[in-house]
C-alpha positions in Angstrom: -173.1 72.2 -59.3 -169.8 72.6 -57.9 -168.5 69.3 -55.0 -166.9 72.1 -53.1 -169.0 73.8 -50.2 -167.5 76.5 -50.3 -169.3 77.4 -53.6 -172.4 78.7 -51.0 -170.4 81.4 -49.4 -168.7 83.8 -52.1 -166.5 85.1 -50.2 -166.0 81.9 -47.8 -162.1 80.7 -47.9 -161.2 77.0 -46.7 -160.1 76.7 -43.0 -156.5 76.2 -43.8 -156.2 79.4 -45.8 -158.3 81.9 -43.0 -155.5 84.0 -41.1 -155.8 84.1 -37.5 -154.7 86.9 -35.1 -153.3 85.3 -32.2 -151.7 88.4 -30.6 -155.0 88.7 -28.7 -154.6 85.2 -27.4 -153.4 84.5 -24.4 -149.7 82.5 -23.8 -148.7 79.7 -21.5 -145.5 78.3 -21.3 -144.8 74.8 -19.8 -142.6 77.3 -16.9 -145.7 78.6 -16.1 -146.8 75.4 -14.4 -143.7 73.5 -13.2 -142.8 72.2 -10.1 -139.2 72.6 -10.9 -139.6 76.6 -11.5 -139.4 79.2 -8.7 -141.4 82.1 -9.3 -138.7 84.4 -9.6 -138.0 81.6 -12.8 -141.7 81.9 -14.1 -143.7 79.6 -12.3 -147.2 81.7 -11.9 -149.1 79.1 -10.2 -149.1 77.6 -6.5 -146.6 74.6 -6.3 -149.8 72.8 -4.5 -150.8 73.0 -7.9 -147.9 72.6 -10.3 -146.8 69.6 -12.3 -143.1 68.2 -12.9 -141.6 68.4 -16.0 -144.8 70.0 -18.1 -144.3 69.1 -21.6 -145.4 71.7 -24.7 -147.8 68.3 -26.3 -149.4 67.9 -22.8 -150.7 71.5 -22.5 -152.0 71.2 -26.0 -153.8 68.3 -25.6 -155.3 69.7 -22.8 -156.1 72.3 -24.6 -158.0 70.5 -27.0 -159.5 68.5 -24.2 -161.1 71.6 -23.4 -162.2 72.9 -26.5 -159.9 75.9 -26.7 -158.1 77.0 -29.4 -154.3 76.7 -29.5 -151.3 77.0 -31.5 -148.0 76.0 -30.9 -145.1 78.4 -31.7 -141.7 77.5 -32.1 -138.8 79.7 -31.5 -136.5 79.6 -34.1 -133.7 78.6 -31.7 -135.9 75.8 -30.4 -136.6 73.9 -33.4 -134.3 71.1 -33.3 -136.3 69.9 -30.1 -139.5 69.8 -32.1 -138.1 68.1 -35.5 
């Protein structure tokens, strides 16, 4: 008997090593929803209805919150803001 349970499913791989396509997801960007952006600057919803100063942690928790499947992808040029 093997501890692993993935021994049930031959061809089952563990969840860290399944690829996902995310080009089919859809993208938001903090501009999308900020107070501080015109449209013409990205925002794409109603200023009624935008936030200051969205933060890329806040729409993924609330992405979680909801259940919905997210990933976070850093520009290369960006990554000293995320280290």
């Amino acid at each position: 008997m093997q501890a692993s349970g993935y021994a049930q499913k031959p061809h089952a791989m563990p969840p860290a090593q399944v690829a996902i396509d995310t080009k089919v997801w859809n993208s938001i960007y903090p501009a999308y929803i900020s107070k501080n952006k015109t449209k013409a600057l990205g925002r794409r919803i109603p200023l009624e209805k935008a936030v200051e100063n969205p933060h890329i942690m806040e729409l993924a928790q609330s992405c979680k919150d909801l259940g919905v499947n997210f990933v976070i992808e850093v520009p290369s040029h960006c990554k000293h803001s995320f280290s």
